[in-house]
N, CA and C of each residue as an Amber inpcrd file, in Angstrom:
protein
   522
  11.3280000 -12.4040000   9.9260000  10.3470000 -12.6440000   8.8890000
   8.9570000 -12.6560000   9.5180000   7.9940000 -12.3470000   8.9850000
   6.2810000 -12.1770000   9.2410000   5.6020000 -12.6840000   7.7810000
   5.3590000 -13.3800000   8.2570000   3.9150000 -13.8540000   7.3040000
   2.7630000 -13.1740000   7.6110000   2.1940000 -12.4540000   6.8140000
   0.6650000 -12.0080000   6.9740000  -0.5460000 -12.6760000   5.9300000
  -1.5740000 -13.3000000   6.5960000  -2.8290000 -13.8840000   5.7800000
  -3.4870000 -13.0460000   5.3600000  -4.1550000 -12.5630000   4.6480000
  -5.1830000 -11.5180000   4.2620000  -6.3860000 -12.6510000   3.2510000
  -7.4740000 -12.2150000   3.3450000  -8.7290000 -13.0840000   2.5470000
 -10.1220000 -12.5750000   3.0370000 -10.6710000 -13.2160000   3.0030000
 -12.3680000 -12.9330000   2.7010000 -13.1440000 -13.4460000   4.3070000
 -13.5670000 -12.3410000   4.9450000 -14.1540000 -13.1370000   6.2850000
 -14.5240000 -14.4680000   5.9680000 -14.2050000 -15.4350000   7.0820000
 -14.6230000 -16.6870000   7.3560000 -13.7280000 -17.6720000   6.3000000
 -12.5040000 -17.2330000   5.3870000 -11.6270000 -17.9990000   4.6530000
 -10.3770000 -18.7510000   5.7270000 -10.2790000 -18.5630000   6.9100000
  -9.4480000 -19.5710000   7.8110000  -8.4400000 -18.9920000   8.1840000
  -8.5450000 -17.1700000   7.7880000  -7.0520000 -16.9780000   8.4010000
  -6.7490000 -17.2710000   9.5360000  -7.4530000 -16.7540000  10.6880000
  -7.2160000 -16.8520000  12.1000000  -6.7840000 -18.7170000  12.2430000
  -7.3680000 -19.3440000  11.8760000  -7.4200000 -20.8400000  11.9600000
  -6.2300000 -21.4510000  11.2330000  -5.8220000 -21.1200000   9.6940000
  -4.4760000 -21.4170000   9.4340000  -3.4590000 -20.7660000   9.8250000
  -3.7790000 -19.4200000  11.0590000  -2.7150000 -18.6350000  10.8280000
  -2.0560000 -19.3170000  12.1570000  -3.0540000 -19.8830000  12.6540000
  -1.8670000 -20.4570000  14.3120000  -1.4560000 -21.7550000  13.7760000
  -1.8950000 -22.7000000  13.0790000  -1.9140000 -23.8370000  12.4970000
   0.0940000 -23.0870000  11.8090000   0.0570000 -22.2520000  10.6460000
   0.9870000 -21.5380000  10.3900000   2.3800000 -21.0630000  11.5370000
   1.6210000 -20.7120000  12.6150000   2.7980000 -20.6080000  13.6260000
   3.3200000 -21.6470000  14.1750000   2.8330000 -22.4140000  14.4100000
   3.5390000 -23.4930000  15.2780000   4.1610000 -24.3610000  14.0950000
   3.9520000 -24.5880000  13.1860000   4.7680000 -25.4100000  12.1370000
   6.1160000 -24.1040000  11.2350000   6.0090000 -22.8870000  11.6620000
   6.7860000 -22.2300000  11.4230000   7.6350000 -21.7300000  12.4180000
   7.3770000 -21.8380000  13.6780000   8.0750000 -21.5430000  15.0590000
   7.8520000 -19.7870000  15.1870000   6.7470000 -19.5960000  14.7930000
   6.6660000 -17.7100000  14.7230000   5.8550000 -18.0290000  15.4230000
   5.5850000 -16.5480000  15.9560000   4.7470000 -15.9550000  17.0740000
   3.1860000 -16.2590000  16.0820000   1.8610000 -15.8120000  16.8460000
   0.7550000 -15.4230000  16.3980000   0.3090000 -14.5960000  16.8030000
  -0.5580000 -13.9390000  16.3600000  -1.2980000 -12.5280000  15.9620000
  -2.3780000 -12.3130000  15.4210000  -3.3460000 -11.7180000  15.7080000
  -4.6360000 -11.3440000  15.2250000  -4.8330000  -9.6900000  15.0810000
  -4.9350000  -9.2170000  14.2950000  -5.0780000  -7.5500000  13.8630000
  -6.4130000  -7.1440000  14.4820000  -7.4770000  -8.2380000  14.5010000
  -8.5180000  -7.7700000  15.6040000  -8.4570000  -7.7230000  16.7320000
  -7.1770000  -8.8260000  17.3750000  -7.2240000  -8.7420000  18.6890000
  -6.5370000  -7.0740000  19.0320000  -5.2210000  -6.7480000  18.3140000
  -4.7080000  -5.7650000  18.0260000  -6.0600000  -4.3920000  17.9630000
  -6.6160000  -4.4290000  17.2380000  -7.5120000  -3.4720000  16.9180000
  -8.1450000  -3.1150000  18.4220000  -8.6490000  -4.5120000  18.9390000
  -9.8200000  -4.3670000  19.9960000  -9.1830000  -3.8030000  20.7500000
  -7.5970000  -4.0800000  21.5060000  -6.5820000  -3.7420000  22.5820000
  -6.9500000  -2.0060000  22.2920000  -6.3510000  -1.3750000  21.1370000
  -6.4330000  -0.1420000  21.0350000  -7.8210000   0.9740000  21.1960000
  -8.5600000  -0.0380000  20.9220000  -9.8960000   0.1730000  21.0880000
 -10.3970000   0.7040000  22.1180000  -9.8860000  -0.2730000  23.1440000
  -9.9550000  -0.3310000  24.6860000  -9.5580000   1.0410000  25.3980000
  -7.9050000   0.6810000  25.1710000  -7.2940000   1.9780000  25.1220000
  -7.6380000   3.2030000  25.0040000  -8.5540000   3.7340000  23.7400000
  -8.7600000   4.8890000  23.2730000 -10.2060000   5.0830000  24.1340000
 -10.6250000   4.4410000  23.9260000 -12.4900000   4.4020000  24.9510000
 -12.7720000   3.6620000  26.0370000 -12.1860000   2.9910000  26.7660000
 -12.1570000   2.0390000  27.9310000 -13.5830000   1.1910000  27.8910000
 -13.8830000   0.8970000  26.3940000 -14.9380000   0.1410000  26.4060000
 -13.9890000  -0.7270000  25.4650000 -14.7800000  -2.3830000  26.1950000
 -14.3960000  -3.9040000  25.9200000 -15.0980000  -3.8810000  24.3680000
 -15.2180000  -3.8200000  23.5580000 -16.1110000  -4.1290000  22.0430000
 -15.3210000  -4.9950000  21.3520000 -15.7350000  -6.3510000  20.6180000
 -14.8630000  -6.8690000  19.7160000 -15.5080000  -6.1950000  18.5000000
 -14.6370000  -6.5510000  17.3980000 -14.9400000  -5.6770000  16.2180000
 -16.2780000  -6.0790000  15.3810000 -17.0690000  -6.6590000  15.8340000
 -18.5810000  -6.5050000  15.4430000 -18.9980000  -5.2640000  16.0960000
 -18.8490000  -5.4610000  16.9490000 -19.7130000  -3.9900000  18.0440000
 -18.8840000  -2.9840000  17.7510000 -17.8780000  -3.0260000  17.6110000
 -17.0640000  -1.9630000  16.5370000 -17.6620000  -1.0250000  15.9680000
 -17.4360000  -2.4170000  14.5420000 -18.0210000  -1.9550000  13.3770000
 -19.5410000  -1.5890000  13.2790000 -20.5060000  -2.2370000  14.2090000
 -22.0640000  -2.0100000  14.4090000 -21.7650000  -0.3410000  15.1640000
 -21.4200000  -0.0380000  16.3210000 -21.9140000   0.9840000  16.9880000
 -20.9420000   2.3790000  16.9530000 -19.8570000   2.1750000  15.3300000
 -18.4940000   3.3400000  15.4970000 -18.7680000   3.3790000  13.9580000
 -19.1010000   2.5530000  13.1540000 -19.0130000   2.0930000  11.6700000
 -17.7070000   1.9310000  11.2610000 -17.7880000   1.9390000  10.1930000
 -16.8350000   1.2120000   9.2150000 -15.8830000   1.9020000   9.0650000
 -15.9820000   3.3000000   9.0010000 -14.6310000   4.0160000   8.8900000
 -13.8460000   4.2510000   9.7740000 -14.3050000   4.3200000  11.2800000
 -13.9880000   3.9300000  12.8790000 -12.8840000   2.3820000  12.4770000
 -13.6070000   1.4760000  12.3210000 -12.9680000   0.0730000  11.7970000
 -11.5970000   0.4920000  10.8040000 -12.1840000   0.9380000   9.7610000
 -10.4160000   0.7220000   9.1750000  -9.4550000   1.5490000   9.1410000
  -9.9520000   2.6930000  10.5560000  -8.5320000   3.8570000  10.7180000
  -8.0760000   2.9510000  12.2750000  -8.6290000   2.0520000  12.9450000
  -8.1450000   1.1240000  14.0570000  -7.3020000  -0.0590000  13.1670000
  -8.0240000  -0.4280000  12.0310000  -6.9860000  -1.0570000  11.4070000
  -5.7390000  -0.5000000  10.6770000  -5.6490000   0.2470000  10.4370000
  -4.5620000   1.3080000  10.0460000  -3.4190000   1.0360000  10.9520000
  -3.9570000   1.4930000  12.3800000  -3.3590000   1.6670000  13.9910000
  -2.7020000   0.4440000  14.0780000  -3.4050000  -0.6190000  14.0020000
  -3.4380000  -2.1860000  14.3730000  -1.8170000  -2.7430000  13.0830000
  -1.8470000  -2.2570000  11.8920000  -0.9270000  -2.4870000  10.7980000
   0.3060000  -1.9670000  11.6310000   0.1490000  -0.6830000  12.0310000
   1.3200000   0.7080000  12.4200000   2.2900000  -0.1660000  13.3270000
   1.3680000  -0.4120000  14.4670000   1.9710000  -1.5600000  15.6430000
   2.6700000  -2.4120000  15.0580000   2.0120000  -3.0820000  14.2030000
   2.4050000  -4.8720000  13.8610000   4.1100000  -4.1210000  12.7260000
   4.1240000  -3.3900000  12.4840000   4.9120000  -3.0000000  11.3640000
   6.8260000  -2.9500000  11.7990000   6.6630000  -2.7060000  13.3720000
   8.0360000  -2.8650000  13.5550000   8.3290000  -3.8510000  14.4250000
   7.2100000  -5.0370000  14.1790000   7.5400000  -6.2600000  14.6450000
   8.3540000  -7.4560000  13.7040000   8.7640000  -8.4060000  14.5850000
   9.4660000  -9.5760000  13.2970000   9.1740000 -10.7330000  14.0130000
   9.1000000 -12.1150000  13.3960000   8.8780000 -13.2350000  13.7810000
   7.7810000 -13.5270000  14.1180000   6.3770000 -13.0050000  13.1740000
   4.8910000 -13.5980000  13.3230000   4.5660000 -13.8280000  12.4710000
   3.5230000 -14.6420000  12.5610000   2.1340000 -15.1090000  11.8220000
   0.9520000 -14.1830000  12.1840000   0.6380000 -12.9470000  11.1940000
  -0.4190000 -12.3400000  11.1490000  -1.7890000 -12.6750000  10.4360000
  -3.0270000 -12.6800000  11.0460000  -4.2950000 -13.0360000  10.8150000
  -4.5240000 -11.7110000  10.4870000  -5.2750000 -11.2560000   9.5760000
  -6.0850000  -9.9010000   9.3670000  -7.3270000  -9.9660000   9.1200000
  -8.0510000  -8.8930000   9.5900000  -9.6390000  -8.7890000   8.8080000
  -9.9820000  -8.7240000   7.4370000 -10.8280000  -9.1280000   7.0430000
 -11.3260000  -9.7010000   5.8250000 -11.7090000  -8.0660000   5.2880000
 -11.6410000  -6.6850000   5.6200000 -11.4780000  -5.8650000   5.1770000
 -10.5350000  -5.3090000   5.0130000  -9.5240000  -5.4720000   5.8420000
  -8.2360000  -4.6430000   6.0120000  -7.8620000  -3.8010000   4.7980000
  -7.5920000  -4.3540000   3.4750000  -7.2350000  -4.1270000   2.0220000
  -8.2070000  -3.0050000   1.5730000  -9.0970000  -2.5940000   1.7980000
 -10.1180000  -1.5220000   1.7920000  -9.5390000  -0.4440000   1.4390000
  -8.2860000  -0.3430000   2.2570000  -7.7600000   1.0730000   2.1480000
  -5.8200000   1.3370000   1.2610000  -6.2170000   1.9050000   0.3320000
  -4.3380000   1.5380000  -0.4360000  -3.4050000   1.4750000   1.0680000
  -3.0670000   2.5670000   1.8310000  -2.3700000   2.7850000   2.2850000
  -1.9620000   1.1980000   3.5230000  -3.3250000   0.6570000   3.9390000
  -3.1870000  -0.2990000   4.4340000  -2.4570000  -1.7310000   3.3830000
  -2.6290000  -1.5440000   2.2310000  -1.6350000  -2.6030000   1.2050000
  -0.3960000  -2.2000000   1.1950000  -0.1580000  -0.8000000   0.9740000
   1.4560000  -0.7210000   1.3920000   1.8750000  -1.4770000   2.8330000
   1.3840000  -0.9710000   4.0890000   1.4290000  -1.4780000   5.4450000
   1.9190000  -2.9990000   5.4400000   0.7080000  -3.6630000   4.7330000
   0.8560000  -5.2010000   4.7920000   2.1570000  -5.9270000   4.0800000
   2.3650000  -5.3200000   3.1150000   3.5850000  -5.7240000   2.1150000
   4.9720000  -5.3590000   3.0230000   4.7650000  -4.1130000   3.6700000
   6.1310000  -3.7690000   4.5680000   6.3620000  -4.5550000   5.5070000
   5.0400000  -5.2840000   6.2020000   4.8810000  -5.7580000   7.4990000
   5.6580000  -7.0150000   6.9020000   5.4880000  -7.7560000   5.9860000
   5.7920000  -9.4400000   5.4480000   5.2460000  -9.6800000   4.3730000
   5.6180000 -11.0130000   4.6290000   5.4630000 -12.2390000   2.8490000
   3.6030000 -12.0460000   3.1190000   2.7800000 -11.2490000   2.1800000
   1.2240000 -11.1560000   2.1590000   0.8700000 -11.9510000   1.4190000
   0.1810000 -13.2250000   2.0580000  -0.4050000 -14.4730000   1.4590000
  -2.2530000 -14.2450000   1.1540000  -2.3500000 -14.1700000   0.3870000
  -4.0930000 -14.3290000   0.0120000  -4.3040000 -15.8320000   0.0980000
  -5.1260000 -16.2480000   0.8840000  -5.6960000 -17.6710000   1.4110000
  -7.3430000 -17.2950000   0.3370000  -7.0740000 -18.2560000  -0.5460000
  -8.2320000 -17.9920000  -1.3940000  -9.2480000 -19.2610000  -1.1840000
 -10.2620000 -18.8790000  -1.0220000 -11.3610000 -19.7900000  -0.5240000
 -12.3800000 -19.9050000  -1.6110000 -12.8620000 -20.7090000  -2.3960000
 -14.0180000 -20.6890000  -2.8670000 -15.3960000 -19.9750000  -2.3870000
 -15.9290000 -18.9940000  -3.2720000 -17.1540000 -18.0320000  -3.0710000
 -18.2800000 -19.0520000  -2.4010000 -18.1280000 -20.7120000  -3.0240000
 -19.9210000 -21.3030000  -2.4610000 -19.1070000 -22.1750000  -0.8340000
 -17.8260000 -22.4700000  -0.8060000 -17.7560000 -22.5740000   0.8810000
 -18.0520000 -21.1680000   1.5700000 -17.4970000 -20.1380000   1.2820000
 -17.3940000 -19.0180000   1.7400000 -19.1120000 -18.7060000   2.6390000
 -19.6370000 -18.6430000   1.3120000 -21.3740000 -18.8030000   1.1270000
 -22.3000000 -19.6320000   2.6720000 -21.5330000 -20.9710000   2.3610000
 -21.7230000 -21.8720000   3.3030000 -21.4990000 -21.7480000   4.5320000
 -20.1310000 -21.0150000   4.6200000 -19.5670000 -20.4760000   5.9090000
 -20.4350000 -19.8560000   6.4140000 -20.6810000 -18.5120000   6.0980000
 -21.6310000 -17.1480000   6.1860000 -22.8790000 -17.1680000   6.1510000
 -23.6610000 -18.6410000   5.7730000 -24.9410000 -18.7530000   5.7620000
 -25.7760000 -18.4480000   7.0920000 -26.3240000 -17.4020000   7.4840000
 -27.2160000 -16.8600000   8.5120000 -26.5100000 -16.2510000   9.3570000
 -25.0850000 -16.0720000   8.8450000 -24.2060000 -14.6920000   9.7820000
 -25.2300000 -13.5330000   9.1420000 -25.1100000 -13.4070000  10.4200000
 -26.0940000 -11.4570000  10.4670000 -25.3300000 -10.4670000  10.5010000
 -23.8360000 -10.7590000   9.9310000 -22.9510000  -9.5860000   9.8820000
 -23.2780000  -8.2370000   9.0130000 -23.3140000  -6.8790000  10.3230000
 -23.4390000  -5.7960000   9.8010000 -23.0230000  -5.5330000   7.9220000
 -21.6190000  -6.2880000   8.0140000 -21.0490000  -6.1930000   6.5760000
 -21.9620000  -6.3450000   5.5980000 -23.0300000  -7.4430000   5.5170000
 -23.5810000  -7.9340000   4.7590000 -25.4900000  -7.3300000   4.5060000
 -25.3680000  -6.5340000   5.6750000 -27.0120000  -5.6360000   5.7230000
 -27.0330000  -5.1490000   4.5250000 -26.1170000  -4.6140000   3.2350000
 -26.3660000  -3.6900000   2.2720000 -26.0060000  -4.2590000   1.0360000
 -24.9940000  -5.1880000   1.2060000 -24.5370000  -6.4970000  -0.3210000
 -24.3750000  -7.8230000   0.3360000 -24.8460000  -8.2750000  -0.2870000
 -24.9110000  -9.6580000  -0.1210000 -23.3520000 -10.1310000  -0.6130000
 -22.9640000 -11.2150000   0.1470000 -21.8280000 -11.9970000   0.1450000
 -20.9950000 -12.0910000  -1.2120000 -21.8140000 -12.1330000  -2.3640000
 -21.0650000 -12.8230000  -3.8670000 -20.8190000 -10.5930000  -4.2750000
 -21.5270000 -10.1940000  -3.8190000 -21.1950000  -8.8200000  -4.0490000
 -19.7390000  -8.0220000  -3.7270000 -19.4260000  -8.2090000  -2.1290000
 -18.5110000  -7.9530000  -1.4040000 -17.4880000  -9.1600000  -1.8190000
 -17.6170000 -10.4410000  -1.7090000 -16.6100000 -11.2560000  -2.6050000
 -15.8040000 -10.5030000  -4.0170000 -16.8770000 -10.2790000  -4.4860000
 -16.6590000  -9.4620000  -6.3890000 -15.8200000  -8.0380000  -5.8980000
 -15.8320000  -7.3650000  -4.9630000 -15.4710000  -5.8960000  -4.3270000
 -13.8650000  -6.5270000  -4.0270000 -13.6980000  -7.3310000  -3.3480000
 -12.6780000  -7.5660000  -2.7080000 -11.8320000  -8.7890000  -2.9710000
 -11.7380000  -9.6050000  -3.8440000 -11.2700000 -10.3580000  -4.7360000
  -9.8390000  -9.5400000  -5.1340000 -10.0500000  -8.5090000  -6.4660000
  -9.3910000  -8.1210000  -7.0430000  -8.1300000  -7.1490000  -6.0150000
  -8.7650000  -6.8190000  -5.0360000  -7.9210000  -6.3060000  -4.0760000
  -6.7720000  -7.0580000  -3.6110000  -7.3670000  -8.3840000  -2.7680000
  -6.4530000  -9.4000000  -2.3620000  -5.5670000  -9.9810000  -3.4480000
  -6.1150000 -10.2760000  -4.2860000  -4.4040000 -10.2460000  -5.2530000
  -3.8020000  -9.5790000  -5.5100000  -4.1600000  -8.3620000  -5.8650000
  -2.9510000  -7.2680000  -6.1930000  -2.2500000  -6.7400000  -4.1570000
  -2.8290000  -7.0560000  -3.0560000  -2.3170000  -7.0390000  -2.1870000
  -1.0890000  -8.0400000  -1.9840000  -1.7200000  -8.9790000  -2.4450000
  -0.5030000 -10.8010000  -2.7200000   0.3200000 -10.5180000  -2.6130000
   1.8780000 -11.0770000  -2.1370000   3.2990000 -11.5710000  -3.0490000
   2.8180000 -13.1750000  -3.0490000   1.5560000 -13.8190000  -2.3240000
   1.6850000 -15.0210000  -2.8470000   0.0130000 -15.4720000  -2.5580000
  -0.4600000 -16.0700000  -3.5200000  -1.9150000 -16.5950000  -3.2480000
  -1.7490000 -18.3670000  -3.1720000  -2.5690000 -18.9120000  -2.0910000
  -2.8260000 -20.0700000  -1.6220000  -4.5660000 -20.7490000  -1.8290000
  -4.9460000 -21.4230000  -2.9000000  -6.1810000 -21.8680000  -3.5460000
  -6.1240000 -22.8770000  -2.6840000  -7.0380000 -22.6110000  -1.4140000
  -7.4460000 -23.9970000  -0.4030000  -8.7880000 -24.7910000  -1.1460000
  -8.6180000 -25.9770000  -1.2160000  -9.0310000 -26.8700000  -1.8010000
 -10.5170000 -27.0070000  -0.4750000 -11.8310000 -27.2170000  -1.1520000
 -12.4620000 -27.3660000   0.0750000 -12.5020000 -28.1140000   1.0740000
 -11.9790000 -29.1090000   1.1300000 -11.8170000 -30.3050000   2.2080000
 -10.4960000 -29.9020000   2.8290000  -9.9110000 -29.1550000   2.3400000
  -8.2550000 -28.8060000   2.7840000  -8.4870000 -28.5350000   4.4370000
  -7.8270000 -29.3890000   5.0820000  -7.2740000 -29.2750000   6.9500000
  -6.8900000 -27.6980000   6.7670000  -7.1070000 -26.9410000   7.9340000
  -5.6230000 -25.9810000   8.4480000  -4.4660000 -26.4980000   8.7230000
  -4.0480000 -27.3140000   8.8080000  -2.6720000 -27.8870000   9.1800000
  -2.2390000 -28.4300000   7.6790000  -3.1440000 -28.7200000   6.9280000
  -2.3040000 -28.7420000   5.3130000  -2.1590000 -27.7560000   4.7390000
  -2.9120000 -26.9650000   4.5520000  -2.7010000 -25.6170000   4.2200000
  -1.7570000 -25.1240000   4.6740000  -1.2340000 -24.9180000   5.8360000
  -0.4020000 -23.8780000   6.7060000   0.9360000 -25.1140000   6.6610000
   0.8500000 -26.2540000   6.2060000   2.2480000 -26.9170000   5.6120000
   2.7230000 -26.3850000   4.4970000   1.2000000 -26.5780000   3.5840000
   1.8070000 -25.9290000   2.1100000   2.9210000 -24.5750000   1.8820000
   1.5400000 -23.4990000   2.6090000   2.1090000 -22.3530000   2.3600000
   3.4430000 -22.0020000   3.1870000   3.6940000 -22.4610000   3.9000000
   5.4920000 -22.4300000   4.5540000   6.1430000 -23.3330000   3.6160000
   5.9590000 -24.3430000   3.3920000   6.7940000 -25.0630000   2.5150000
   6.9510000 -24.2040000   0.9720000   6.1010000 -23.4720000   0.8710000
   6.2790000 -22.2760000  -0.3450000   7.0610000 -21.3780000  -0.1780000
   6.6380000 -20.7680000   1.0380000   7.8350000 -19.4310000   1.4700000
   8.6290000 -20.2530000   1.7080000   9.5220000 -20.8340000   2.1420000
  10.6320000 -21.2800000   2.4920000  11.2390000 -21.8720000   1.3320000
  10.5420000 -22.2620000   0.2620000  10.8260000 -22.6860000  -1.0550000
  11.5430000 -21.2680000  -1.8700000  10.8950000 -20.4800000  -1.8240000
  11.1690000 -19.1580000  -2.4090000  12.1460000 -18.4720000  -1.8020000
  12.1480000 -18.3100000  -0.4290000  13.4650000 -17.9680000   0.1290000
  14.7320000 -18.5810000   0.0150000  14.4510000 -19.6150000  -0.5890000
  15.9370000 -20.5120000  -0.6390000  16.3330000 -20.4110000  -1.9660000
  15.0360000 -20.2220000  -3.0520000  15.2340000 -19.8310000  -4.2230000
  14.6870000 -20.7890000  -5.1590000  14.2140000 -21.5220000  -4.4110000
  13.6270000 -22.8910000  -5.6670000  12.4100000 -22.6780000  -6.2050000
């Protein structure tokens, strides 16, 4: 089994998703760390996916995420973190659904806001935050088999109780 997080930069995947492994006994995983490895690989330059996405653009970014899905796809027994774009592309929603149980970690737009306040992310040079929220919303649910409404004060370690105590609820059938 694989759990994969998918959500909105700065919604906690990476942060509930190890919180998620160790209370689930699965491996962890990051699709950027994934991405960057291949990255490396293909250009023998170190870039995390800001410098990526700043100096290759965006479409560079989600055919490495493509790559990064391909890998993760004939793996079993993780907790996957993904980029807050990944869903961008259909073929990458099939990917994610094959890969595992695809949880949307839904964050409120004014923490989100809060989060992102004076990130200078490339993403955000051309729409502002409630824009790209509105773009990619409707994506992450229809990506779903299950959405998780983190409450704003919500720990990573409650969250990542909940949502296993859900899948494991559903797998058993209750």
């Amino acid at each position: 089994m694989n759990i994969v997080l998918i959500g909105f930069k700065s919604c906690g995947k990476s942060t509930v998703g190890r919180a998620l492994a160790v209370q689930s006994g699965l491996e962890f995983t990051d699709t950027d760390t994934v991405l960057e490895d291949i990255f490396f690989r293909r250009f023998d330059l170190r870039y995390d996916c800001r410098r990526i996405y700043e100096e290759k653009g965006a479409e560079c970014m989600r055919v490495l995420e493509a790559e990064s899905l391909e890998l993760l796809a004939g793996k079993d027994g993780y907790v996957i973190a993904t980029g807050g774009g990944i869903i961008l592309r259909p073929e990458n929603i099939l990917l994610l659904q094959k890969i595992g149980i695809c949880v949307f970690l839904d964050v409120p737009l004014q923490v989100l806001e809060k989060r992102l306040a004076g990130n200078d992310s490339p993403l955000f040079a051309q729409k502002s935050v409630t824009e790209v929220y509105a773009q990619r919303i409707p994506l992450y649910k229809n990506a779903a088999n299950m959405r998780y409404e983190a409450a704003p004060k919500e720990k990573p370690r409650q969250i990542a109780k909940k949502i296993y105590e859900e899948i494991i609820g559903k797998k058993n059938g209750q």
